[in-house]
DSSP file (Angstrom, degrees, kcal/mol; ACC not computed):
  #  RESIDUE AA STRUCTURE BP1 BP2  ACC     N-H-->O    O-->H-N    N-H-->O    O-->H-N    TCO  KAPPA ALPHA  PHI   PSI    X-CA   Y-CA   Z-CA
    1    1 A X     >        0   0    0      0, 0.0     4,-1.0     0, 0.0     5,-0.2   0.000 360.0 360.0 360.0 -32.2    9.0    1.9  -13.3
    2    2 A X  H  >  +     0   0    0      1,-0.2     4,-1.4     2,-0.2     5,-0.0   0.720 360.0  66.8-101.7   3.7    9.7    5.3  -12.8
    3    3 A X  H  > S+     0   0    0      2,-0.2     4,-1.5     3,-0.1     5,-0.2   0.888 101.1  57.2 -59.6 -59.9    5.8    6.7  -14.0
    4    4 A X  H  > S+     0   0    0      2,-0.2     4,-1.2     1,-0.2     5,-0.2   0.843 111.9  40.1 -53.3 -24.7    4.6    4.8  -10.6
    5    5 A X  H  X S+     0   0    0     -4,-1.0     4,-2.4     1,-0.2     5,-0.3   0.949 112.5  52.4 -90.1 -31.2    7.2    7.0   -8.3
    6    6 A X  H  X S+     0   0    0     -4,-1.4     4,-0.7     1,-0.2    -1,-0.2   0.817 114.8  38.6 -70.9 -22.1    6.6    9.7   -9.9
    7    7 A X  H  X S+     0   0    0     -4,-1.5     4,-1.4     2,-0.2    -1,-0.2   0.784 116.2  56.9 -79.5 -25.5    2.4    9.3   -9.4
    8    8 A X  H >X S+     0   0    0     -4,-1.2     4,-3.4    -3,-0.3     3,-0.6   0.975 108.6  43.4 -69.3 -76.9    3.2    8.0   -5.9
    9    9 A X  H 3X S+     0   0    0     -4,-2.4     4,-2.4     1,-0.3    -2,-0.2   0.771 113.1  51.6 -54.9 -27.2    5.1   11.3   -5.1
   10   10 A X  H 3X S+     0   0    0     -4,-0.7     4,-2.2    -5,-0.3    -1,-0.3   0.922 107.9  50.9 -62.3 -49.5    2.4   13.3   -6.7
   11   11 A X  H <X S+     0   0    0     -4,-1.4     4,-0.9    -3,-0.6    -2,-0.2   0.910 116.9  47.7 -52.8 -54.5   -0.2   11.4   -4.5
   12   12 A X  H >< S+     0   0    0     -4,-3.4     3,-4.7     1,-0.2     4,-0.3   0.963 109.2  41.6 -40.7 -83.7    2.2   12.4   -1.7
   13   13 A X  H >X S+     0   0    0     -4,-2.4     3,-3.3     1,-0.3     4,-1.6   0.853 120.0  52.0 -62.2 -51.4    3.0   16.0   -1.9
   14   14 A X  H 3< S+     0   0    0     -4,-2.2    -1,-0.3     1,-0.3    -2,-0.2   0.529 109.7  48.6 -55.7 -10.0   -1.1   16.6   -2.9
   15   15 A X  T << S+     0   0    0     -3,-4.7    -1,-0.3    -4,-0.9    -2,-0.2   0.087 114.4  44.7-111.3  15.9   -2.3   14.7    0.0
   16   16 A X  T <4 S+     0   0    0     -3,-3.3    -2,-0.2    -4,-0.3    -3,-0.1   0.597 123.4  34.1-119.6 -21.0    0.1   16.8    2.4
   17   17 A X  S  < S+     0   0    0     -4,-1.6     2,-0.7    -5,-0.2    -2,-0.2   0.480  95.8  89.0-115.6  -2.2   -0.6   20.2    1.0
   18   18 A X  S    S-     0   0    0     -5,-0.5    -4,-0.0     1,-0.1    -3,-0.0  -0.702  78.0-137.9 -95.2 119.5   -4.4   19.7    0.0
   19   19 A X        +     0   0    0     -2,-0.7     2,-0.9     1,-0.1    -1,-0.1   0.298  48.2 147.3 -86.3  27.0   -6.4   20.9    3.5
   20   20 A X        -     0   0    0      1,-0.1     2,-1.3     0, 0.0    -2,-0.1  -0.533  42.2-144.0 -56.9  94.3   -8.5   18.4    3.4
   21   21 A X        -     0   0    0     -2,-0.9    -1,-0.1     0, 0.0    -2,-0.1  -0.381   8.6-157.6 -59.2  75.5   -9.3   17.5    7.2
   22   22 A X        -     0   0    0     -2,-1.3     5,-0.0     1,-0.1     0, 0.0  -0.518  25.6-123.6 -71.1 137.6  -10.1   13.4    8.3
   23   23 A X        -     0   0    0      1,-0.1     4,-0.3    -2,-0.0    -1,-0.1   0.013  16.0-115.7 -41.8 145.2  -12.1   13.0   11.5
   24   24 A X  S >> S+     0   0    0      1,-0.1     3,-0.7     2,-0.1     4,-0.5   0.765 112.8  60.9 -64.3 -19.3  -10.7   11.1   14.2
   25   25 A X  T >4 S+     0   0    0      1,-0.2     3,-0.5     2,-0.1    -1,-0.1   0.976 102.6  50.8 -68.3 -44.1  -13.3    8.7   13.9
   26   26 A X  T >> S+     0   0    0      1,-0.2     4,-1.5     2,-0.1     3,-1.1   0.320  85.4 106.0 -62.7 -27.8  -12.3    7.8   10.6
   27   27 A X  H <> S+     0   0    0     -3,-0.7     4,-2.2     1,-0.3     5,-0.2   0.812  75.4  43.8 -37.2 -60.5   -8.7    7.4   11.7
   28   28 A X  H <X S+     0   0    0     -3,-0.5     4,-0.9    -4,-0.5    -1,-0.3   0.644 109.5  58.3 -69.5 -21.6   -8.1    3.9   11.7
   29   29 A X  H <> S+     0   0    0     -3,-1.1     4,-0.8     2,-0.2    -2,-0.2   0.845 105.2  52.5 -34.2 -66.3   -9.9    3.5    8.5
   30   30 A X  H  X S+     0   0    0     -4,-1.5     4,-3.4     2,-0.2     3,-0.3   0.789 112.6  40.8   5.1 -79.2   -7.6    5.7    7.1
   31   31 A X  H  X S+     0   0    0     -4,-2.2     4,-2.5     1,-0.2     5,-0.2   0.956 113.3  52.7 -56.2 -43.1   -4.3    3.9    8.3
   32   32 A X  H  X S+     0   0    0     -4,-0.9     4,-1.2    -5,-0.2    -1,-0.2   0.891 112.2  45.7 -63.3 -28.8   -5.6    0.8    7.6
   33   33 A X  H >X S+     0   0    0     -4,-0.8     3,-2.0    -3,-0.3     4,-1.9   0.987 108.7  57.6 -66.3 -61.6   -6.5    2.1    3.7
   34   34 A X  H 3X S+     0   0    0     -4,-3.4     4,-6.5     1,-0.3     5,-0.3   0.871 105.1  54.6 -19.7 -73.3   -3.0    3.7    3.4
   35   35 A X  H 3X S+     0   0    0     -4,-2.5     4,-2.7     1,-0.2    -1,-0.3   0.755 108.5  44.4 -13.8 -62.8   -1.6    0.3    4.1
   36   36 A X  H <X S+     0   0    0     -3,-2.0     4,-0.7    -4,-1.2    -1,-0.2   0.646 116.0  44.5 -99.9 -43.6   -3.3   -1.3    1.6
   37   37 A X  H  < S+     0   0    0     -4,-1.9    -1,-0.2    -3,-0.2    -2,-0.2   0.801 114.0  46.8 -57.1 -45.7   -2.6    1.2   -1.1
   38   38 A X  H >X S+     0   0    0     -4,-6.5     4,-1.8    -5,-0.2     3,-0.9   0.881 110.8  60.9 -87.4 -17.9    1.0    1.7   -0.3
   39   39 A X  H 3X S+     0   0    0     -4,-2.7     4,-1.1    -5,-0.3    -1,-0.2   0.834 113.3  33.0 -42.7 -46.6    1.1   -2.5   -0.2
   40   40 A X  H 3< S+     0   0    0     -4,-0.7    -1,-0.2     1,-0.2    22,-0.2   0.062 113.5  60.1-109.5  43.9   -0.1   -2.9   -3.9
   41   41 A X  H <> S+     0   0    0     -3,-0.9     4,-3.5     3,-0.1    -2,-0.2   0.435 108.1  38.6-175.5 -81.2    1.5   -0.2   -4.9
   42   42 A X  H  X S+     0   0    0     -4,-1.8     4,-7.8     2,-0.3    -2,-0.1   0.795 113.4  64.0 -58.0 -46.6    5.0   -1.4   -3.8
   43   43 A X  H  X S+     0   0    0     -4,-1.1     4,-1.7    -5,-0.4    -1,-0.2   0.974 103.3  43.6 -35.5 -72.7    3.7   -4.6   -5.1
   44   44 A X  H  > S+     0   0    0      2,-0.2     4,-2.2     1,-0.2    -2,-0.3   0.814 107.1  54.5 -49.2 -41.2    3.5   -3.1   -8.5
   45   45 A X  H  X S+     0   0    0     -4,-3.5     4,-1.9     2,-0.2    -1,-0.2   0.983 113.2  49.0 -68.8 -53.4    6.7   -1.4   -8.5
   46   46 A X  H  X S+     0   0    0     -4,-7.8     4,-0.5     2,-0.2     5,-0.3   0.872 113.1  47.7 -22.7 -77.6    8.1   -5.3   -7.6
   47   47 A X  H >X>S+     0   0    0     -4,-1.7     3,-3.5     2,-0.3     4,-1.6   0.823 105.6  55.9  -4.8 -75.7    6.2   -6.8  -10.3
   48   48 A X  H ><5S+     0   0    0     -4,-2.2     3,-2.3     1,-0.4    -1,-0.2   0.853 105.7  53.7 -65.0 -58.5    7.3   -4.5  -12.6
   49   49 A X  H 3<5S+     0   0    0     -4,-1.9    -1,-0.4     1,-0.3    -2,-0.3   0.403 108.1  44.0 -21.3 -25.3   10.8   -5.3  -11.9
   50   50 A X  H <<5S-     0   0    0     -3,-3.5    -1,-0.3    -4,-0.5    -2,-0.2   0.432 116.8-112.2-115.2   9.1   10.9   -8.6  -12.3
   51   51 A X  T <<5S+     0   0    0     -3,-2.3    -3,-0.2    -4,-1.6    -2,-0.2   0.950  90.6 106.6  92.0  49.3    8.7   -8.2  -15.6
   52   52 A X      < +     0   0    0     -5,-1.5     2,-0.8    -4,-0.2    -5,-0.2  -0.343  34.3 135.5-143.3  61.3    5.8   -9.9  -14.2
   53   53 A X        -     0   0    0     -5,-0.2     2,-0.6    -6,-0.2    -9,-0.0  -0.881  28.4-176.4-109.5 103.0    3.6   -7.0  -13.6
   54   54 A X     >  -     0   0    0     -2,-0.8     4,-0.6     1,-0.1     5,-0.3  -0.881  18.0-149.2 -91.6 104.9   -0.3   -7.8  -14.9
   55   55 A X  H  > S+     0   0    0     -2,-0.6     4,-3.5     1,-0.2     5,-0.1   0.915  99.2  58.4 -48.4 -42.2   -2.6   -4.6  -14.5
   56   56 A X  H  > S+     0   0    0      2,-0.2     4,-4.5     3,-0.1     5,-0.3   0.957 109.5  47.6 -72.3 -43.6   -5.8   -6.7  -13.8
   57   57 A X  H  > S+     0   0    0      3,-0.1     4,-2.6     1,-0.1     5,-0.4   0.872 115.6  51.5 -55.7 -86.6   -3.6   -8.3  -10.5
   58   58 A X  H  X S+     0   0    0     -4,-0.6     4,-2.2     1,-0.2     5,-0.3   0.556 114.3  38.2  36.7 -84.5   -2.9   -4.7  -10.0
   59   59 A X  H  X S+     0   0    0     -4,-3.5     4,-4.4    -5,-0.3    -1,-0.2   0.965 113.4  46.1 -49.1 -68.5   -6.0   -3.7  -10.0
   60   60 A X  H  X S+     0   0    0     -4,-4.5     4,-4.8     1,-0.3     5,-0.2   0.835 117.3  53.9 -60.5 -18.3   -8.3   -6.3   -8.2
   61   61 A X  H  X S+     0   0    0     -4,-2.6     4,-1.6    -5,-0.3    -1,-0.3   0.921 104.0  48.2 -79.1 -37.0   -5.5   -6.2   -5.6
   62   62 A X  H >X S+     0   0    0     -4,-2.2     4,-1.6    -5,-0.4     3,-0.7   0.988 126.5  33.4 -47.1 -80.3   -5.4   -2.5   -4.9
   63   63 A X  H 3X S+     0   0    0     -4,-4.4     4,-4.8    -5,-0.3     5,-0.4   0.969 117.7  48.6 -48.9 -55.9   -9.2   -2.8   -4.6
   64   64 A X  H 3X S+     0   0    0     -4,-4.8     4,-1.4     1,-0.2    -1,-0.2   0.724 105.3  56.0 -63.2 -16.0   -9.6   -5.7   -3.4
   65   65 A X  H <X S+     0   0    0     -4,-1.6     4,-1.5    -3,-0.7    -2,-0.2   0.792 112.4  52.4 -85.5 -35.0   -6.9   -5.3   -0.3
   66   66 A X  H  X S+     0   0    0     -4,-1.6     4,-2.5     2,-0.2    -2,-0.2   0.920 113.9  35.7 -58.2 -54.5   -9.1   -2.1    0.7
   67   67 A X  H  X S+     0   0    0     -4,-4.8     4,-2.7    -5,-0.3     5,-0.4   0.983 113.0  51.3 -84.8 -22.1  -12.1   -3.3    0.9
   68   68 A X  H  X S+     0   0    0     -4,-1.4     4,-1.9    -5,-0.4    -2,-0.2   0.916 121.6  43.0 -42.9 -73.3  -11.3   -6.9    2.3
   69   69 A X  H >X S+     0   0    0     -4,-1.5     4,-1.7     2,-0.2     3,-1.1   0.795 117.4  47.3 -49.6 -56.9   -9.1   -4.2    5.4
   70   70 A X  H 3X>S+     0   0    0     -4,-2.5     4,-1.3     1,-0.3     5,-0.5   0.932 115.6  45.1 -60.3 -77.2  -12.5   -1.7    5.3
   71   71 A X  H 3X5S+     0   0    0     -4,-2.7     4,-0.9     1,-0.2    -1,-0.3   0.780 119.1  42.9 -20.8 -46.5  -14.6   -5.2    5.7
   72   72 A X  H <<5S+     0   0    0     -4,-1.9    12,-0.3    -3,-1.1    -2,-0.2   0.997 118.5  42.2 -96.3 -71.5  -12.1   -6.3    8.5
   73   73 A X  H >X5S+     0   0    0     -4,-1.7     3,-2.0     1,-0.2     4,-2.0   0.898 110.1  53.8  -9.8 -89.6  -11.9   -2.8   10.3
   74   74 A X  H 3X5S+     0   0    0     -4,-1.3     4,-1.3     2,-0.3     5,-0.4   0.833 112.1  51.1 -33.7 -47.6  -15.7   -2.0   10.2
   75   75 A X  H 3<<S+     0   0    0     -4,-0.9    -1,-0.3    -5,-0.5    -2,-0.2   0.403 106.0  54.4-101.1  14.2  -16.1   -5.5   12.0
   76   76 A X  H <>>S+     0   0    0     -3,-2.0     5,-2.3    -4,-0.2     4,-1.3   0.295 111.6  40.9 127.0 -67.0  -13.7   -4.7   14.5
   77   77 A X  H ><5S+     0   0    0     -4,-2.0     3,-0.6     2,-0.2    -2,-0.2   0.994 108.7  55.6 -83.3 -62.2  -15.4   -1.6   15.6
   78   78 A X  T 3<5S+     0   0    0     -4,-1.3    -1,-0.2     1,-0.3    -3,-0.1   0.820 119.1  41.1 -22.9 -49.7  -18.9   -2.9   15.4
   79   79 A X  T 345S-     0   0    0     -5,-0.4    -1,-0.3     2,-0.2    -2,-0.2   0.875 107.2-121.9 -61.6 -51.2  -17.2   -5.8   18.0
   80   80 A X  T <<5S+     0   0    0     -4,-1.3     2,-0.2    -3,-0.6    -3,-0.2   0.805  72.2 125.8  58.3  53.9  -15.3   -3.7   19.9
   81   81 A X      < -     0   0    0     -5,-2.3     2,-5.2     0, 0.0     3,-0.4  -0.959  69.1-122.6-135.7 127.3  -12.3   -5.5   19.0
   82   82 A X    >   +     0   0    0     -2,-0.2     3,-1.6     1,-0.2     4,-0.2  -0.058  54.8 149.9 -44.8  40.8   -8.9   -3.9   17.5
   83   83 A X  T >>  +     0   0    0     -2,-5.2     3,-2.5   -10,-0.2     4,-0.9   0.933  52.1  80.1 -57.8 -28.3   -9.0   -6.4   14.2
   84   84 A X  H >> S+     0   0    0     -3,-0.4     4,-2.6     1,-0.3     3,-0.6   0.894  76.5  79.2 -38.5 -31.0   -7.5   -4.1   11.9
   85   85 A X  H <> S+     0   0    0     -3,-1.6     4,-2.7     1,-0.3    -1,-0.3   0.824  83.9  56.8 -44.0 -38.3   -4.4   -5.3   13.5
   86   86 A X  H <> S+     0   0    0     -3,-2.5     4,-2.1     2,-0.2    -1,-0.3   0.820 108.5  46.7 -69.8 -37.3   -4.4   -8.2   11.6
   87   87 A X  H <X S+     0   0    0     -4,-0.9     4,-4.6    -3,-0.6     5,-0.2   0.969 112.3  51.3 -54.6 -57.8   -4.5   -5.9    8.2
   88   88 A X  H  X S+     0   0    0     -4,-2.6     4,-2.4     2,-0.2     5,-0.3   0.914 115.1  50.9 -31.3 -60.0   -1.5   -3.7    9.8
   89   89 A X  H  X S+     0   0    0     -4,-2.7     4,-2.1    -5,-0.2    -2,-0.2   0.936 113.6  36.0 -17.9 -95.8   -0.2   -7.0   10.2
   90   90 A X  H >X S+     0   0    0     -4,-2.1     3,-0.8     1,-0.2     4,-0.6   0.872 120.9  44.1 -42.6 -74.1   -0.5   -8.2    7.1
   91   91 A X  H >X S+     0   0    0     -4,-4.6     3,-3.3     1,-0.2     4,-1.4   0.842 112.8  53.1 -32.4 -71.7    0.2   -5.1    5.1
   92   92 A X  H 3X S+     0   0    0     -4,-2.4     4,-2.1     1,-0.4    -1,-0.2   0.583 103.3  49.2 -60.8 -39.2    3.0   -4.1    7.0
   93   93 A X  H << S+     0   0    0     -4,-2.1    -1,-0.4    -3,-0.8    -2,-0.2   0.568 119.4  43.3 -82.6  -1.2    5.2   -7.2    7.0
   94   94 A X  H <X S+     0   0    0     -3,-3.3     4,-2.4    -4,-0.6     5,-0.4   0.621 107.7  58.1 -93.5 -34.6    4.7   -7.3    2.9
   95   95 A X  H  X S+     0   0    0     -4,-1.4     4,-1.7     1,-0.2    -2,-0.2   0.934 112.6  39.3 -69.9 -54.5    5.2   -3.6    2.4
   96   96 A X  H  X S+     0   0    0     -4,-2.1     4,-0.9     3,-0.2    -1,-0.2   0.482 112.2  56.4 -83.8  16.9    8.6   -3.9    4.0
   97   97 A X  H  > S+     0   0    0     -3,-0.3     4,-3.6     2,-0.2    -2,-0.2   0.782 114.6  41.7 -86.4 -55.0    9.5   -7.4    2.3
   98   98 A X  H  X S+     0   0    0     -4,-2.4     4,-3.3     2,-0.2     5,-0.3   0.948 109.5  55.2 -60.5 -40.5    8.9   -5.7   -1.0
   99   99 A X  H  X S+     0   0    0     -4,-1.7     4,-1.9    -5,-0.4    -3,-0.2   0.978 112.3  54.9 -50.1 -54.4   10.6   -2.3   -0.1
  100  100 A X  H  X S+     0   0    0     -4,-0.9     4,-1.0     1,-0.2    -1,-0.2   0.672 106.1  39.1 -43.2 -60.5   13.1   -4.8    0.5
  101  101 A X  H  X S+     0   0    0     -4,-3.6     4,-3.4     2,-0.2    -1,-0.2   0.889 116.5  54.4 -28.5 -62.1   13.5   -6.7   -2.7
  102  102 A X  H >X S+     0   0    0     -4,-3.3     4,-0.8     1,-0.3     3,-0.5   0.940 112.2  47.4 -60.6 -74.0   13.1   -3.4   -4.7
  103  103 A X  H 3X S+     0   0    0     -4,-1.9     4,-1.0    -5,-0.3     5,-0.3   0.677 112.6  39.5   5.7 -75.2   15.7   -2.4   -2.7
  104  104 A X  H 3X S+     0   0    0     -4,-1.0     4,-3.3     2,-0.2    -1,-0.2   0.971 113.8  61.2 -61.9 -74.6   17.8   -5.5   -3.2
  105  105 A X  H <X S+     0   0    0     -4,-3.4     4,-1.9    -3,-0.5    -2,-0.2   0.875 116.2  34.3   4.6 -77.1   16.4   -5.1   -7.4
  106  106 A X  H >X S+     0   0    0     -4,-0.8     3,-3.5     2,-0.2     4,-1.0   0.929 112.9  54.4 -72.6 -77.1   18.3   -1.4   -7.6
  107  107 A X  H 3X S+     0   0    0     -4,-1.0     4,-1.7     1,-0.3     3,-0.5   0.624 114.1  42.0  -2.6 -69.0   21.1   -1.9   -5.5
  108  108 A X  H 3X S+     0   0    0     -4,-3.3     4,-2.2    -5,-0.3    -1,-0.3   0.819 106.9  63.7 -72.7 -15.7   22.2   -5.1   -7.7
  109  109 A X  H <X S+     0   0    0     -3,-3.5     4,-1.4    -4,-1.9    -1,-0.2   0.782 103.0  47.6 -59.9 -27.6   21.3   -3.3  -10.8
  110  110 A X  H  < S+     0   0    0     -4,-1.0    -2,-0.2    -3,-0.5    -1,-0.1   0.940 101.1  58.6 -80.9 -31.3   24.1   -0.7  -10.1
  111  111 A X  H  < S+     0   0    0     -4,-1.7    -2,-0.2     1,-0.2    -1,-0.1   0.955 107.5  56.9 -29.4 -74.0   26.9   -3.1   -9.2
  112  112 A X  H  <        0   0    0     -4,-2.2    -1,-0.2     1,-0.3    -2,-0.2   0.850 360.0 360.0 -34.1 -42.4   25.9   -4.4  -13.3
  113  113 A X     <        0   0    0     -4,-1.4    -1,-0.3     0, 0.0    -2,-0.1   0.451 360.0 360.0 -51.4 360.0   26.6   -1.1  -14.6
């Protein structure tokens, strides 16, 4: 468990100090990826906690939750309708449900102790 926060925070601190510049155009793309990463991601850390963590879900989901949101986004713009919201959506209410658990996960683990 604690090899994913520690890669997480690494991802962090390299993507705040690295001066790599995203367009605006690109912006929403961006969020919407973030999402989607920090969703299976959080996922994993779940998983892993309740000892049900499979790499190949993992995987395809990490991949597959970017491009389905890239797909969803992209077809959105092309439209000239805000769908990514429905990814935001979606991420966003799972991202904090899991924060939540893990949450819920440490919390009761220290009480045991």
């Amino acid at each position: 468990m604690i090899i994913p926060l520690i890669g997480l925070l690494i991802g962090i601190a390299l993507g705040i100090l690295s001066p790599v510049k995203i367009p605006l155009v690109y912006s929403t793309y961006m969020s919407v990826a973030i999402l989607a990463a920090l969703d299976s991601v959080f996922g994993g850390i779940r998983s892993s906690m309740e000892k049900t963590f499979n790499i190949q879900i993992f995987i395809s989901g990490f991949f597959g939750n970017a491009i389905l949101a890239a797909i969803l986004t992209y077809t959105g713009d092309q439209l000239g309708v805000p769908m990514y919201y429905a990814a935001i959506f979606a991420f966003g209410v799972r991202l904090f449900q899991n924060f939540a658990i893990i949450r819920r996960y440490i919390f009761s683990g220290i009480k045991k102790s």
